[in-house]
N, C-alpha and C positions, 0 to 999 in steps of 0.2 A: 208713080209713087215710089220711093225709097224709103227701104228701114234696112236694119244692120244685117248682114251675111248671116242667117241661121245654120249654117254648114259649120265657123268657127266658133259658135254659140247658141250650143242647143238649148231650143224654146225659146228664144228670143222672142220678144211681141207676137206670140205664136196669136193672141188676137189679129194683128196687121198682117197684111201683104207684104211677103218677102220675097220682092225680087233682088235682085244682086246690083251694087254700087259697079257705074257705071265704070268702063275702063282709065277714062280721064279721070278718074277720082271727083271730078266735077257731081255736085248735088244739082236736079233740076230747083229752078229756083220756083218759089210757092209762084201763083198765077194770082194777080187782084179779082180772080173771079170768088174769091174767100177761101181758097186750101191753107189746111194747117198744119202746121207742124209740131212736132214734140222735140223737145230740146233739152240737154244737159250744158249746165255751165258748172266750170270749176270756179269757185271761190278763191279770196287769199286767201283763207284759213286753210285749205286743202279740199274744203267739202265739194260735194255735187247738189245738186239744184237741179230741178227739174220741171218743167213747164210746157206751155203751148201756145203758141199763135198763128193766127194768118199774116203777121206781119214781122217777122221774126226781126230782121235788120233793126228796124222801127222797137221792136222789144227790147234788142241788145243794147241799144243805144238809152232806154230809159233805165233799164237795170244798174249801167254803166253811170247815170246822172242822181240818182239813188233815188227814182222815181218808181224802179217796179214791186216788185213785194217785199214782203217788209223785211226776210229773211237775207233778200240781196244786198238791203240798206243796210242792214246789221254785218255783213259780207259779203263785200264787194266782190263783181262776177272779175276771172279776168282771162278767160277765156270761152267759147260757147259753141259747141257740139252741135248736129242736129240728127234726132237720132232715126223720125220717118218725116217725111215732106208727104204734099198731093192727100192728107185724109181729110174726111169732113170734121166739124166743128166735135160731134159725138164721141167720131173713132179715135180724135186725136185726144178725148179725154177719158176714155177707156184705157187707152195704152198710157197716158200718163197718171193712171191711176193706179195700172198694173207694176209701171218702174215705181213708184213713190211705196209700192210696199216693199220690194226686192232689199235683201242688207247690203248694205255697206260695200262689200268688197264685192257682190256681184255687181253692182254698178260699178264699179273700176275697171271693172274687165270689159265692161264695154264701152267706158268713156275709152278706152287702150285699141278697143276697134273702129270706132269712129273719125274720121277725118275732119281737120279744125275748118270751123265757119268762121268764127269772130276770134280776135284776141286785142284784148287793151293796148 
């Protein structure tokens, strides 16, 4: 499981396991056994967008055809963050519950720690 360095950003998913992003910068990728992930996309308007799935690729790619929420349809994703891989279906929506209250500019600071998954 992966979630963002808690050392450069205290509290971070202090719900999640914070181990440390591997040395290759490489994410394990989710397993088809059902792991989920929580995700940040930047919008073109500037915004972040946040979300979860076990099939993250498979998400990027409907956000991107303006099939995923309606938020995305309204602003287009165009690029897409992951911010823990490897949680269950529950944990990954506790932490995406915890980012979705966080302001504004604390989520900037960690879309700025995060390393890019997707871009348009």
């Amino acid at each position: 499981m992966y979630t963002a360095n808690p050392d450069t950003a205290p509290g971070l998913l202090s719900a999640c396991a914070t181990p440390r992003l591997p040395e290759n910068n490489l994410l394990p990728w989710p397993q088809p056994s059902g792991e989920w992930v929580v995700y940040l996309l930047r919008c073109r308007n500037g915004s972040l967008y946040c979300g979860i799935s076990n099939q993250p690729l498979r998400r990027w790619q409907a956000h991107c055809q303006g099939k995923g929420a309606r938020y995305t349809r309204m602003h287009p994703p165009v690029e897409m963050r992951l911010v823990a891989c490897g949680l269950t279906a529950a944990a990954a929506a506790r932490c995406e519950n915890r980012l979705k209250q966080w302001p504004a500019a604390r989520k900037q600071i960690l879309w700025g720690l995060l390393p890019l998954f997707q871009a348009a």
